[in-house]
Structures are given as C-alpha cells and as structure tokens.
N, C-alpha and C positions, 0 to 999 in steps of 0.2 A: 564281341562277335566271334563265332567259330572259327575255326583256322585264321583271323586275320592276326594274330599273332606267330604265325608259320610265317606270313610274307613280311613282319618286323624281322622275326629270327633270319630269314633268306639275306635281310638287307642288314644285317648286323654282321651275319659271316661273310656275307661279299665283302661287306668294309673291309672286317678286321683280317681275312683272307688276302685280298687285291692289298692290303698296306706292311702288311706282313712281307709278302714278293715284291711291294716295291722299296720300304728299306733295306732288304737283304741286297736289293739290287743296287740302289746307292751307296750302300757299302764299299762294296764288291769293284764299283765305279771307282771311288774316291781311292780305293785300298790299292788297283792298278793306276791312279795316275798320282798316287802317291799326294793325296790333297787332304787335307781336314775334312769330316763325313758333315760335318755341326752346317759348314756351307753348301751341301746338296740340300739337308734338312730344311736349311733357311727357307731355300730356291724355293724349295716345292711348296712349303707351307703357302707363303709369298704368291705362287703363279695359282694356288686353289683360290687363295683366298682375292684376287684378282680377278678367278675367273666369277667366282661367287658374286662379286659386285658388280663387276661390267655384264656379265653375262646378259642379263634382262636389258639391259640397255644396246648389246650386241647383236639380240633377236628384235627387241622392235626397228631396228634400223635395215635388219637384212630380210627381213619379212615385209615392210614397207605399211604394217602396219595401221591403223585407226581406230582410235578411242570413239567408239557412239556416243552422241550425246542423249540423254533422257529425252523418250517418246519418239526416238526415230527409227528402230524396230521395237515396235512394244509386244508381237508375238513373241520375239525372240528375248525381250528381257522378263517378257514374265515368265515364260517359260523356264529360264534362265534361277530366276530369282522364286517360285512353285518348290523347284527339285532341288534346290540349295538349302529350301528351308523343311521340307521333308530330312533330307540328310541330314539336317541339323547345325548346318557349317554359314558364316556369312556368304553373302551374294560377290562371287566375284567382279572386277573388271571388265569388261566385254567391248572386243572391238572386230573389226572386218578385214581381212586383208586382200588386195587386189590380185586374187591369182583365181583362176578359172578353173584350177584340178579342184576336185572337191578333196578336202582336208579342212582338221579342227587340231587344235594344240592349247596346254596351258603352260606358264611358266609365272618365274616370280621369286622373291628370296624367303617369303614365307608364307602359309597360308592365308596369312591375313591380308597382302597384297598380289594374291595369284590375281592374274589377267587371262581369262578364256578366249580364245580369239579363232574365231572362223572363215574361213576362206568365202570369196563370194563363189566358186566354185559349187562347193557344198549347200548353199542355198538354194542355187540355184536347180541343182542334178537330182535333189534329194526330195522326198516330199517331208511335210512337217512332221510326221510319226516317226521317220528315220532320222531328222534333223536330231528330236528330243532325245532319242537311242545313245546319238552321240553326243549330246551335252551331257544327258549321262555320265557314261564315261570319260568324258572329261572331266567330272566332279570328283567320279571316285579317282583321279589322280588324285585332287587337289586334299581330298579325305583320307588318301594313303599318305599323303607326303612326300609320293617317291620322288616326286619333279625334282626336291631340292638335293635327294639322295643321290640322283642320280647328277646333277649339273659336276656335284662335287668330286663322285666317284668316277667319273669319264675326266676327269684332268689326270688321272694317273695313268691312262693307256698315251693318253697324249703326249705325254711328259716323256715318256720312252719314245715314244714315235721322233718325236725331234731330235732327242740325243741320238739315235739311230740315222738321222739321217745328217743330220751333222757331221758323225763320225764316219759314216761309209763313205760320206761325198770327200773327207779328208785324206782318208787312205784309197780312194783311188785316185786323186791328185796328189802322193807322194812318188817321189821320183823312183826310179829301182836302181838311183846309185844309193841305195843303203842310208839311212837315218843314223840318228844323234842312239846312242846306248845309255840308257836308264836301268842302273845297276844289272849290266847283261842283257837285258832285253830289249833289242832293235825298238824303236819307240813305234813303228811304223805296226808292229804286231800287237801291241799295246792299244793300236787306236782298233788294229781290224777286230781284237778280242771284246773292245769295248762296244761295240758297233754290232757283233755278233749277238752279246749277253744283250745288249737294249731291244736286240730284235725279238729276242725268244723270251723276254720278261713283256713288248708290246701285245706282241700275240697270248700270252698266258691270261695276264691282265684283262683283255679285253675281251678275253671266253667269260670270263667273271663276269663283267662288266652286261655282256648280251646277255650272258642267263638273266640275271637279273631283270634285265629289259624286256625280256621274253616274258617271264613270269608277274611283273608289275601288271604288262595287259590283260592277261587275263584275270588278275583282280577287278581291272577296273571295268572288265566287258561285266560280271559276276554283280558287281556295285550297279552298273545301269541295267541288267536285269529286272533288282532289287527296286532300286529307286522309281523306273519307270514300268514297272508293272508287265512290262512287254518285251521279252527279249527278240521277241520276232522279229520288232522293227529294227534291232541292232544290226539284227541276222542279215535281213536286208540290205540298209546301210552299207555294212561292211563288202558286202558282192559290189554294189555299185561305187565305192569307192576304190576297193582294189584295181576292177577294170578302166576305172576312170586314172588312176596315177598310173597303171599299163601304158596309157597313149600318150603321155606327155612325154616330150622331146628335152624339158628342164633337166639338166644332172639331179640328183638330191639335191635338198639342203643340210646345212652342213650340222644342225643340230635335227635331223629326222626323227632322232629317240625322243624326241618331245610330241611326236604327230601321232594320230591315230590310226593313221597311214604310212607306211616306208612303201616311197615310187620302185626304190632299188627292189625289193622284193616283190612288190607288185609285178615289177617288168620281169623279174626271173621268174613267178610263178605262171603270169599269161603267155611266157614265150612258146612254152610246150603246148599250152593249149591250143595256141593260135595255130603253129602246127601240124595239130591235128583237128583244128576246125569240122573238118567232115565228118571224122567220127563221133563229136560231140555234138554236133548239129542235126537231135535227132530228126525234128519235121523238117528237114530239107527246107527249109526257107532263106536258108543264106545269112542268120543274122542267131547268135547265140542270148536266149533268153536266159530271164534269171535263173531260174530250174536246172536250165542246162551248164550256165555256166557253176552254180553251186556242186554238180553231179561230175562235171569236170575238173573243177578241185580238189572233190573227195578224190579223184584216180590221182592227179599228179602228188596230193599230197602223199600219195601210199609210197613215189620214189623212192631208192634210197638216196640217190642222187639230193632231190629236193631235203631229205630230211639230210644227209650235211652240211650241205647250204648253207641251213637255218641255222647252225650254230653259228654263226658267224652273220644272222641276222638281228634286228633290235625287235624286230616282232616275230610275232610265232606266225605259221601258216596261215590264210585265213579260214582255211575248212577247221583248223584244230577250233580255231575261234569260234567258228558255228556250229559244230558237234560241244563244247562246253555249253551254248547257250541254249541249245536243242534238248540236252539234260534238264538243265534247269526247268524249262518251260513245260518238261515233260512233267515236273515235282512240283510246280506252280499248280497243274491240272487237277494234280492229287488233291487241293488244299490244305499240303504241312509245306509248303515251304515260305519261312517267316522270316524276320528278321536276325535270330541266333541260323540259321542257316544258308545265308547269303554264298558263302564260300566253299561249302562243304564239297561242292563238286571238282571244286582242281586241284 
C-alpha cells in the first residue's frame, strides 16, 4: 500500500534512533560511575523484555477490564469481526471496560492475540456509525503493528526517567560536608552529572517516542477511512470524544498512547475553548455544538502555544485529525481513492 512503508521507515528510525541515545547514554552512565557497560545492557534488555510480557497483563488489570462472551453484543462483534475481515487480519479479542469517558484502545504481544477493548463510555456517547469509525482505527493499529512497537519503544524514556530520578533524589540528600573522591571527582558531582545526562537523554528520547505516536494515528484514522468507507463518521467520533475526555476529573492513564483518546490533551485543547465559549457559541444558545465545537479547534489549533504542546503529546491535535480525514473524503467523492491509496494523504 502506498506510503505504508514511510510509517515502517518512521518506526525503524525511531528504534534505531531512540537506542542509539540510549546506549550512548549508558555508556556515558557506566563510564562515570566507573561500572562494566555489559550490566546497564543486561538491565535494559531484561526491564523491555519484562515490560513486553507483563505489559498486556498490566493493562487488563488497570483498566478493569472484560472479555465478552459470544452473542452478548453481537452488533459490536460483528461489526468487529465485518471490518477485520475486509482488512484481511484475524478477528480480535473484544472486551468492555467499566469507565463512562468514551475511549477505545488495543493492546497485545502480537497481532495474533491483540484485544480491542472499549469503554462503556463510548457506547454509550457515540452512535453506531461513529462506534464503527472507531473500531476502525483500532484495527488499523492492530494492521500497523505499532501497538507492539510502541510498548517496547516507551521502556527507554522510562528507563531514563527512573535513573533521573533516583539520582536527583540522591544528590539532594548528600550532605554539603563534601563526599568520598572518585579518582578527583567529589562523588556527589558525579551522581548530579548522572542525574543531569538521564534528564536530557529522558526528554530526547521521548520527543522520539511522541513523534512517533503522533504519526501512528494518523495512519490509523487514514486505515478506518479506508476500511469503513466513511471518514465522517470518525470525524465525528473523534469531536465527541475529545470533549467528552475534556470533562473527566480521572488523571490519565498511565499507558494513554494505547487510546484513541489522550484526556491530557483533550483537557489542554478544551481549556481555551471553554474560555472562550462565547465566542464560539455562534447561536447563542449556551451550549457548543458539533459544528461549532470542530470550527473552534480549527482556531486553537492554529496556536503556537497549542502547536508546542503537541510535541510533547502522544496524539496529534484533533482538528489535524479531521482536516486529514476531510481530504480523504474529499478524494473518496472523486472515485480514485482505492485501496493503493489509503495513505497518500499524510
């Protein structure tokens, strides 16, 4: 398929990019505290390949959760099981979880056991043309792969984050009667340089990391375009779910780059809106429709404010998301756009 070999290349140089900065940075580690490098190597191998196994076991536990059984939403499994086999990929897992924000996610250790799991939120907020938008793109995660690219690529911001915060939290509990001297160098400088270099390899890393995140979604909005013939209804979707993880009072969860939804960016994007309510409430009724609130995204997204934000978000805006699929739908009308051009638009 057309450019879906740009978003393997994107997710080949993230890798080789983000593991590049982070042996140089274990190096660098090991080479100030004077340790063998072969033991950070171990570590990290060791906490991926840990997070790789437990992971799927770590989300159905913090998500809360449930496998459907056969025939107890049979819209939703065939629907489910329709756009699975159009893409050409087995029928995922499918279970519901107890949370009232609308949100959908997949996860899994390989395509052959991803679990699609949907909020009852989402069922509920959403009507069934917008539900289907988003099992969509939930598919095309599962048809990208990125899920597992990503489980495994997010343990190396993490991996800094800890040793940074290990190491700040040490050298601020050193005394200032002066440290033990490590061939000349106060040891106490030693841990603040450590502590330093982990902070600015976490941050590095994990610009890698959200690009990436940024750009998987909109393959997969591109992929449920494709598959469900209707990007409108994504278009949709996605408005009603942004303002709906707006209002929840939940922190994130701690694996959001799996959802369809980030609440965090959600609430930084409605903040300004809400705002400016009056301005965007063009008939005066007191209540922002979909219209309006779509036409109020398009301005905050033009920020510059909002567009630095984002780099430091795991989704991209949701107006960028609905001007990609607004293309699309515009070259659907034409009748050329096929299956060799699913992607050609990002």
């Amino acid at each position: 398929m057309a450019r879906l070999a740009q978003l393997r290349l994107s997710m080949t140089t993230s890798i080789l990019l983000t593991s590049i900065i982070f042996t140089v940075f274990l190096a660098v580690i090991m080479y100030l505290l004077q340790l063998p490098i072969i033991f950070a190597v171990i570590g990290a191998i060791i906490f991926i390949l840990l997070q790789y196994l437990i992971g799927p076991a770590i989300v159905r536990s913090s998500t809360r959760l449930r496998y459907i059984r056969p025939g107890e939403h049979p819209w939703l499994e065939s629907t489910v099981q329709e756009l699975a086999t159009k893409g050409g990929m087995s029928t995922p897992k499918l279970a519901i979880v107890p949370d009232p924000t609308p949100n959908a996610f997949v996860f899994g250790r390989t395509t052959g056991d991803a679990t699609l799991a949907v909020h009852e939120g989402l069922l509920a907020q959403l009507n069934k043309e917008e539900v289907r938008g988003v099992i969509g793109h939930e598919l095309g995660h599962i048809r990208h792969r990125d899920f597992m690219v990503m489980t495994a690529l997010s343990s190396l911001p993490l991996i800094a984050y800890m040793i940074w915060l290990v190491t700040y939290s040490a050298a601020r509990t050193m005394t200032d009667g002066g440290g033990r001297k490590r061939e000349g160098l106060d040891i106490r400088v030693v841990v603040w340089l450590v502590a330093i270099i982990s902070y600015v390899v976490y941050i590095v890393s994990l610009l890698c990391v959200m690009r990436l995140s940024r750009l998987r979604e909109h393959y997969a909005d591109a992929y449920s375009a494709y598959v469900t013939a209707s990007p409108r209804d994504l278009e949709s979707a996605l408005t009603k779910i942004t303002y709906g993880l707006s209002l929840t009072p939940k922190p994130p969860h701690g694996a959001r780059t799996l959802y369809i939804g980030d609440p965090a960016l959600a609430k930084q994007e409605f903040e300004g809106i809400l705002e400016r309510k009056h301005e965007y409430d063009l008939d005066k009724d007191g209540v922002l429709d979909e219209k309006e609130l779509e036409l109020a995204m398009e301005k905050e997204a033009k920020s510059t404010w909002t567009t630095i934000n984002t780099w430091f978000a795991t989704h991209p805006a949701t107006y960028q998301r609905i001007l990609l699929l607004r293309e699309i739908g515009k070259e659907m009308e034409t009748g050329r756009y096929t299956s060799e051009r699913i992607y050609t638009k990002i």
